[in-house]
PyMOL CGO cylinders between C-alpha atoms (Angstrom):
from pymol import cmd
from pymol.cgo import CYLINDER

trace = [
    CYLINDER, 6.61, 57.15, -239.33, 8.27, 53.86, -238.71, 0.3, 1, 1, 1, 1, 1, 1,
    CYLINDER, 8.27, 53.86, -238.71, 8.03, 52.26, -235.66, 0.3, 1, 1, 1, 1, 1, 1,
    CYLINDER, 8.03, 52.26, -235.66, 10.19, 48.87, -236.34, 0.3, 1, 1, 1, 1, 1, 1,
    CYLINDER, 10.19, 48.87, -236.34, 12.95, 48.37, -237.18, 0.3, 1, 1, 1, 1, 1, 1,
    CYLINDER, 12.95, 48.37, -237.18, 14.18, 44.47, -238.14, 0.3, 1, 1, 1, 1, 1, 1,
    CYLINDER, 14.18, 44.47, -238.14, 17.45, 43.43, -239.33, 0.3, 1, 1, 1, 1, 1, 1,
    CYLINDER, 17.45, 43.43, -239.33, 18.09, 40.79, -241.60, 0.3, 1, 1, 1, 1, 1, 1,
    CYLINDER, 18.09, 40.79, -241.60, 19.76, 37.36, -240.15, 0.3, 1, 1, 1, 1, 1, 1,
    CYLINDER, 19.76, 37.36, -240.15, 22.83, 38.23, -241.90, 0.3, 1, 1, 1, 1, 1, 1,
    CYLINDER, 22.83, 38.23, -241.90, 23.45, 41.10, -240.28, 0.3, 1, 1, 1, 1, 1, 1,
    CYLINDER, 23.45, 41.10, -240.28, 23.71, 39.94, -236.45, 0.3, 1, 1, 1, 1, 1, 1,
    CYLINDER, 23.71, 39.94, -236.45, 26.56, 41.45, -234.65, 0.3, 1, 1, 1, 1, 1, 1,
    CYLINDER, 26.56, 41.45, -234.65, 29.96, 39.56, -234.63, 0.3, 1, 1, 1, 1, 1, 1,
    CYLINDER, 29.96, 39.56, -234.63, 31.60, 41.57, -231.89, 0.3, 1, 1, 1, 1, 1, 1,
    CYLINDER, 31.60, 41.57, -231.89, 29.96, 42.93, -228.64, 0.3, 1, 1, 1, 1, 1, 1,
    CYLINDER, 29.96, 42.93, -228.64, 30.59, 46.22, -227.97, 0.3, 1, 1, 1, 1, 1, 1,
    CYLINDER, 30.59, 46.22, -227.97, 32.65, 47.30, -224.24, 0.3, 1, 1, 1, 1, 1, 1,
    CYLINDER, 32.65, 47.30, -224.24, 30.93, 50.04, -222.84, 0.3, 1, 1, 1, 1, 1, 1,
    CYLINDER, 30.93, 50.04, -222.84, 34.28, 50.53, -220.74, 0.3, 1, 1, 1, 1, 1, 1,
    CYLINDER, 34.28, 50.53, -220.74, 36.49, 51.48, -223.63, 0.3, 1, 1, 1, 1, 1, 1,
    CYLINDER, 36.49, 51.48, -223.63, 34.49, 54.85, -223.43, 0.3, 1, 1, 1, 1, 1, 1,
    CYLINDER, 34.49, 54.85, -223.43, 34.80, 55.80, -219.33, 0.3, 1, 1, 1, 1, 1, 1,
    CYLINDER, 34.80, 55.80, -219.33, 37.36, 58.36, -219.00, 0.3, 1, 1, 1, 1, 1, 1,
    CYLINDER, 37.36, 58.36, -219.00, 38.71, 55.97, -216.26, 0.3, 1, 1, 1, 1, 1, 1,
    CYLINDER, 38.71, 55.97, -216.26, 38.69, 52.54, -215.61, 0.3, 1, 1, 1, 1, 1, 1,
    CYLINDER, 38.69, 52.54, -215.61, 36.43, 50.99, -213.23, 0.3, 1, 1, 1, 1, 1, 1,
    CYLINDER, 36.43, 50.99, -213.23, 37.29, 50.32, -209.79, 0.3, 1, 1, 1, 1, 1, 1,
    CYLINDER, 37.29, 50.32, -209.79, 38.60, 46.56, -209.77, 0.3, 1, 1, 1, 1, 1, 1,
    CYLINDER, 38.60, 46.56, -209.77, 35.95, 44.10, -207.65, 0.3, 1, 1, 1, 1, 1, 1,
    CYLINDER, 35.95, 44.10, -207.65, 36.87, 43.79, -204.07, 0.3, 1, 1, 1, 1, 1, 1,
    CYLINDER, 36.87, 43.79, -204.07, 37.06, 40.37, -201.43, 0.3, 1, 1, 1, 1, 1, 1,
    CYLINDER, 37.06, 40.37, -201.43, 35.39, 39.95, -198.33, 0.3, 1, 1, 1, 1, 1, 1,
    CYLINDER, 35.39, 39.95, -198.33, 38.48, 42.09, -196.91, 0.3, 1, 1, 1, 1, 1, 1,
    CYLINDER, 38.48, 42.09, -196.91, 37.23, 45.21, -198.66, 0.3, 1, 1, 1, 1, 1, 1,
    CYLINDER, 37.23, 45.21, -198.66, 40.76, 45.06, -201.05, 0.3, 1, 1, 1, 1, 1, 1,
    CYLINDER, 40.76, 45.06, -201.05, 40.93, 44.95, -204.54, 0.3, 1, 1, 1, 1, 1, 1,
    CYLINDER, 40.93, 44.95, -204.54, 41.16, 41.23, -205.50, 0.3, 1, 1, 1, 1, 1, 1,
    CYLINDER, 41.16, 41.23, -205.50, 42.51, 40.11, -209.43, 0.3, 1, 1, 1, 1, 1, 1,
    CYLINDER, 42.51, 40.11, -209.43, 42.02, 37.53, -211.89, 0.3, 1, 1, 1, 1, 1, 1,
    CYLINDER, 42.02, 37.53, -211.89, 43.13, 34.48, -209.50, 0.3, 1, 1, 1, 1, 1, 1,
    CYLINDER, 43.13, 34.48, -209.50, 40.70, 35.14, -206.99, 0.3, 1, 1, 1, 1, 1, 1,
    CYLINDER, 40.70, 35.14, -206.99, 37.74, 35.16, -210.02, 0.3, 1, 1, 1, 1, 1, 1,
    CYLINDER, 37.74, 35.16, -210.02, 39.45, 31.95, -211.53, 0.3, 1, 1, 1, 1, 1, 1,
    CYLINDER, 39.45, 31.95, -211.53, 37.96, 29.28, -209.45, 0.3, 1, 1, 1, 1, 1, 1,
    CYLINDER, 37.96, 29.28, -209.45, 34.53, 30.74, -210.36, 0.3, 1, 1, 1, 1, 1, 1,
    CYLINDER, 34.53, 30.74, -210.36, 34.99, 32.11, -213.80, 0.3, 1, 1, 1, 1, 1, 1,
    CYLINDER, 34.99, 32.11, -213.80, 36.35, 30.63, -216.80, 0.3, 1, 1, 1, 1, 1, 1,
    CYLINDER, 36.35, 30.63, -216.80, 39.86, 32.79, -217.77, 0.3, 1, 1, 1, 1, 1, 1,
    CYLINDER, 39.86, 32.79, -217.77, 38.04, 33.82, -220.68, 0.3, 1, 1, 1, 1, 1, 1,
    CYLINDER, 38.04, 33.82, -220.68, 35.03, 35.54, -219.06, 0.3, 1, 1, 1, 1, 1, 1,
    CYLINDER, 35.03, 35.54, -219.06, 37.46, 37.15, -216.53, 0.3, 1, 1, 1, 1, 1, 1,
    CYLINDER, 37.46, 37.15, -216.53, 39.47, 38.78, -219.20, 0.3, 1, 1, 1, 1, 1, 1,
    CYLINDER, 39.47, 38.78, -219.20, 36.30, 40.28, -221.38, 0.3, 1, 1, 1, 1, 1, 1,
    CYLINDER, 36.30, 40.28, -221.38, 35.59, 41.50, -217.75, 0.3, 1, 1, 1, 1, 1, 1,
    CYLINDER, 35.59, 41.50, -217.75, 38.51, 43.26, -217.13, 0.3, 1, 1, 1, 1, 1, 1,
    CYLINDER, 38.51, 43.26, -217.13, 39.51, 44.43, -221.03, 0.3, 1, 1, 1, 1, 1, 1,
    CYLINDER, 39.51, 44.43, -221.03, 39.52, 48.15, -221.91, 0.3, 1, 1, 1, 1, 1, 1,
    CYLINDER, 39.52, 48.15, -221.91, 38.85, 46.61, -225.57, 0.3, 1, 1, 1, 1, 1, 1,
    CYLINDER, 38.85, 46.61, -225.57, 35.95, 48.26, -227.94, 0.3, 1, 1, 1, 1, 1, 1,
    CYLINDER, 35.95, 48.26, -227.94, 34.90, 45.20, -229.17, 0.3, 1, 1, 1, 1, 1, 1,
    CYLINDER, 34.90, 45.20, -229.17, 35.04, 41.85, -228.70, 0.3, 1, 1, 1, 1, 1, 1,
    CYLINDER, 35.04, 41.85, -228.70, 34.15, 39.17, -230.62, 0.3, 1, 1, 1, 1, 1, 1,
    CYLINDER, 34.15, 39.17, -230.62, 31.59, 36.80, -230.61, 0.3, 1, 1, 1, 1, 1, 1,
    CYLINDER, 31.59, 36.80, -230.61, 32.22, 33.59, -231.25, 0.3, 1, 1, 1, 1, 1, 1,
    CYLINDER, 32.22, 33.59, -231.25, 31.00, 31.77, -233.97, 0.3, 1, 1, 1, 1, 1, 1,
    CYLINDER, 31.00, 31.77, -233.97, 29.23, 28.89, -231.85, 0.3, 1, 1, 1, 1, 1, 1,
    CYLINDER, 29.23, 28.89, -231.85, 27.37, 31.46, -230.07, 0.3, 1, 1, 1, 1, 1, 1,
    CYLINDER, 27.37, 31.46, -230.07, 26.53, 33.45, -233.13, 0.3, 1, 1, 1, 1, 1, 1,
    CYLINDER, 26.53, 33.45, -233.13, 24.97, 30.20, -234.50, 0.3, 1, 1, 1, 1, 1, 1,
    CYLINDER, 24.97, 30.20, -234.50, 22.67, 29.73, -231.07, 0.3, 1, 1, 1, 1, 1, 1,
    CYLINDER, 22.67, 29.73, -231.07, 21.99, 33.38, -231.13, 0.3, 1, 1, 1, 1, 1, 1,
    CYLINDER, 21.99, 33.38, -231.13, 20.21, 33.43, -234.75, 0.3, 1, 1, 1, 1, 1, 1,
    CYLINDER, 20.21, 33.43, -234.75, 17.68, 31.25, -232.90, 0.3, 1, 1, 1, 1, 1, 1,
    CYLINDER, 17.68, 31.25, -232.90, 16.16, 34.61, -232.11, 0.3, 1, 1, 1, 1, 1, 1,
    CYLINDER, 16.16, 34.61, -232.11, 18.29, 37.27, -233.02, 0.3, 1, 1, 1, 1, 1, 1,
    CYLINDER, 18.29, 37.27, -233.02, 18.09, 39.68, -234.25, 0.3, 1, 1, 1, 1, 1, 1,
    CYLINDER, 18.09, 39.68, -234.25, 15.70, 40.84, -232.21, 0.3, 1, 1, 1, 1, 1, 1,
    CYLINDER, 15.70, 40.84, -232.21, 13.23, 44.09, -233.24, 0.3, 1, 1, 1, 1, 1, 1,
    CYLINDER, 13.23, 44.09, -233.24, 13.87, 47.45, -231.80, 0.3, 1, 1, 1, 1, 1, 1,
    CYLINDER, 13.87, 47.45, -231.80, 10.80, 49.31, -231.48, 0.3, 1, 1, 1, 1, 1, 1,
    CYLINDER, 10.80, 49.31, -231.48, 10.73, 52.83, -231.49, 0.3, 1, 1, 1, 1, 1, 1,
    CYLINDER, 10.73, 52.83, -231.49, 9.07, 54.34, -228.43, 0.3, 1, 1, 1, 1, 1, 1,
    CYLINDER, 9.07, 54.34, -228.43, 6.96, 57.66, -230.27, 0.3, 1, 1, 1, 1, 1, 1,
    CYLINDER, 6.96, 57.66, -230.27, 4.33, 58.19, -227.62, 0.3, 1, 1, 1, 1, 1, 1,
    CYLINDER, 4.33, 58.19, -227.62, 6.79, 57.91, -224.62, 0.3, 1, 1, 1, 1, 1, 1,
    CYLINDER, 6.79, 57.91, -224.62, 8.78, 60.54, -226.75, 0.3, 1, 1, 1, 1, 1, 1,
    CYLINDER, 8.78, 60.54, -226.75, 5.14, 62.99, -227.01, 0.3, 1, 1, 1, 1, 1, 1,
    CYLINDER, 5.14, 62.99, -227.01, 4.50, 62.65, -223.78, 0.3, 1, 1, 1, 1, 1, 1,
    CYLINDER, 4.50, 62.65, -223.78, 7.96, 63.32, -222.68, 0.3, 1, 1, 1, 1, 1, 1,
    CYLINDER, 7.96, 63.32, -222.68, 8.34, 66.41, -225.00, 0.3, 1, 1, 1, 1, 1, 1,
    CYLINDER, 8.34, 66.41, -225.00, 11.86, 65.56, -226.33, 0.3, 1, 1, 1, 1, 1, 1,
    CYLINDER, 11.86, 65.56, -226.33, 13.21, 65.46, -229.41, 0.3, 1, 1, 1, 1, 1, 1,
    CYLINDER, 13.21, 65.46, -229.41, 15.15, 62.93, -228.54, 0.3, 1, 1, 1, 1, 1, 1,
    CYLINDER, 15.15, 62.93, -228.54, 14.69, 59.68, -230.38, 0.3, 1, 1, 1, 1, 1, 1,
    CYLINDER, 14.69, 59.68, -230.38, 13.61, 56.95, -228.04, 0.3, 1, 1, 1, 1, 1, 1,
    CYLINDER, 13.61, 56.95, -228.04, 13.83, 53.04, -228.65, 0.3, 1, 1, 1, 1, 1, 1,
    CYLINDER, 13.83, 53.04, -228.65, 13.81, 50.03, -227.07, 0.3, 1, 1, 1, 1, 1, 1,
    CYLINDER, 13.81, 50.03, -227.07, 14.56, 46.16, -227.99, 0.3, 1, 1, 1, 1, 1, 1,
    CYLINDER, 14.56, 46.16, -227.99, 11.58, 43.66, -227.34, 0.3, 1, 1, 1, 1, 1, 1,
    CYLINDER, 11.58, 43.66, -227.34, 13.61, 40.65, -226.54, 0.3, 1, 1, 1, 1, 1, 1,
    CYLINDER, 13.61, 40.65, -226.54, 10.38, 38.18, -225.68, 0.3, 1, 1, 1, 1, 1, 1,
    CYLINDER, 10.38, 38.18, -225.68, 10.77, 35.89, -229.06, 0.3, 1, 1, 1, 1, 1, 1,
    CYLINDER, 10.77, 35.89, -229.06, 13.64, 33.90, -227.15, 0.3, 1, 1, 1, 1, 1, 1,
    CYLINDER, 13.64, 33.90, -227.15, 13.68, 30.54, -226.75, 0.3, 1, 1, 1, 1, 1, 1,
    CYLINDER, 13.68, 30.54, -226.75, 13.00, 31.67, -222.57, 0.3, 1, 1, 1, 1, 1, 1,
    CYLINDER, 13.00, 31.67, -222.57, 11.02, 34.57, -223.35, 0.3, 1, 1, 1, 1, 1, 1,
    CYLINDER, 11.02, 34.57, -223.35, 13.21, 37.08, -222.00, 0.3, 1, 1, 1, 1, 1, 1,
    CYLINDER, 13.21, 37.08, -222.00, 16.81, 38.51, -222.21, 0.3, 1, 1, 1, 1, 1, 1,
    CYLINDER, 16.81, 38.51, -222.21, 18.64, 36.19, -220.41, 0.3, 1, 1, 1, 1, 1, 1,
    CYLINDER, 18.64, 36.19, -220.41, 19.63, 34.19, -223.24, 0.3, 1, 1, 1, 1, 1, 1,
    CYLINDER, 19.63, 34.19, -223.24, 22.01, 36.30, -224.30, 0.3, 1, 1, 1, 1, 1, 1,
    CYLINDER, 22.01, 36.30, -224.30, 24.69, 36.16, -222.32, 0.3, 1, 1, 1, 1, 1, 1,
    CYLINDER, 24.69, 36.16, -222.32, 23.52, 33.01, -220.70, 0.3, 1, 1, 1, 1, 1, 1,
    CYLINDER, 23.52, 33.01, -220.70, 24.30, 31.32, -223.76, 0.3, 1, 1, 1, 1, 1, 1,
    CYLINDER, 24.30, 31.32, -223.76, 27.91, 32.95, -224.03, 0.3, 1, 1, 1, 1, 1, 1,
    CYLINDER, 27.91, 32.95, -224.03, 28.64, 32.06, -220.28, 0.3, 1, 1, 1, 1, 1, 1,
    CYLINDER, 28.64, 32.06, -220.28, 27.87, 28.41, -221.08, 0.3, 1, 1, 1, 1, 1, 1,
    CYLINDER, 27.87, 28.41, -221.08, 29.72, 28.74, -224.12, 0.3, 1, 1, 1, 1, 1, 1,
    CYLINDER, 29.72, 28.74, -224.12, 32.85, 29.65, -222.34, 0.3, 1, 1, 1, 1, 1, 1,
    CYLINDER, 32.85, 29.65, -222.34, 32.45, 27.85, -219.46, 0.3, 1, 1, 1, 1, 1, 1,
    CYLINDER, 32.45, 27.85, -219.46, 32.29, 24.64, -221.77, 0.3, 1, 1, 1, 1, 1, 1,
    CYLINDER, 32.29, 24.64, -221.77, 35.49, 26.01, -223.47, 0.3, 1, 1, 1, 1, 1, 1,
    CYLINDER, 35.49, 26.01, -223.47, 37.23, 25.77, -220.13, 0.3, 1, 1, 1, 1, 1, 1,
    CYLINDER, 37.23, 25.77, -220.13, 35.93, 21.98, -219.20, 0.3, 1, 1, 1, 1, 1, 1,
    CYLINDER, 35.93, 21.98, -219.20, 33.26, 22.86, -216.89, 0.3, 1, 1, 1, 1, 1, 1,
    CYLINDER, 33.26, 22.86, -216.89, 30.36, 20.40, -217.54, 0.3, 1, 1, 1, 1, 1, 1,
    CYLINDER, 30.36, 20.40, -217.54, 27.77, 21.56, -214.36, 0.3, 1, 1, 1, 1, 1, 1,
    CYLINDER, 27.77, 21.56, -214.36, 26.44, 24.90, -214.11, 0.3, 1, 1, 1, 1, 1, 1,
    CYLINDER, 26.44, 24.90, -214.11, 23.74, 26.98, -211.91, 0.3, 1, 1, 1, 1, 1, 1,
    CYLINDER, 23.74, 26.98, -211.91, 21.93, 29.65, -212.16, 0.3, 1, 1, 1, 1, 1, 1,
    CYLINDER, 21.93, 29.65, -212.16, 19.69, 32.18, -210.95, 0.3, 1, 1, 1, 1, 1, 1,
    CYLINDER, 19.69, 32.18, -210.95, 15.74, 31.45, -211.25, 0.3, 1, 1, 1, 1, 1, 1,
    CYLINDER, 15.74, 31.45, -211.25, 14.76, 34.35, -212.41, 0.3, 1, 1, 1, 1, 1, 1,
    CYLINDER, 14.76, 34.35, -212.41, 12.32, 36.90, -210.68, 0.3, 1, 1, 1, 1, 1, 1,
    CYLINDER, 12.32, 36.90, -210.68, 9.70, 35.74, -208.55, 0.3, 1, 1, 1, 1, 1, 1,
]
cmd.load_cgo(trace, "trace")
């Protein structure tokens, strides 16, 4: 019964998949203080164009770049585990797993699109960023 499962380095994902390109409708678009649907030039003084586009695209995949791939086999891929006794003790037949995303450089998943978001952000000439501390 195996439990892990590992892929090699070689075969890390070069696209990331768009979850959106399977809803049967698009999602509502984000909305200003007002309440009203804002677009693209509202994001843009907070968002590189190229993060507001992957967040608007209907697209199945989109690719990773190569920079990021590079930063990304730092860790990746990362083991999915398969979760047996949650399935027993939830009776299913249903195959259960989950990825254990602790061997980053942080020790958690954040990584993983930090890196990206810095990525593009340096693409567009940004050279400060902030973020989030984490919880706690």
């Amino acid at each position: 019964m195996q439990t892990k499962v590992q892929l090699d380095e070689s075969e890390i994902p070069t696209h990331w998949y768009n979850v959106v390109s399977d809803f049967p409708n698009p999602p509502a678009p984000p909305l200003g203080p007002d309440g009203q649907p804002i677009g693209p030039e509202a994001l843009a003084p907070l968002f590189p164009m190229a993060l507001i586009e992957q967040e608007v695209s209907a697209e199945r995949w989109i690719e990773i770049p190569e920079e990021v791939r590079e930063i990304y086999q730092m860790w990746r891929p990362s083991p999915l585990y398969r979760a047996h006794r949650l399935e027993k003790a939830l009776a299913t037949p249903a195959k259960i797993f989950y990825k254990y995303e602790g061997i980053s450089p942080a020790g958690s998943h954040k990584p993983n699109t930090a890196v990206a978001q810095a990525y593009y952000n340096k693409q567009a000439g940004i050279t400060k960023l902030t973020t989030e501390t984490g919880a706690g």
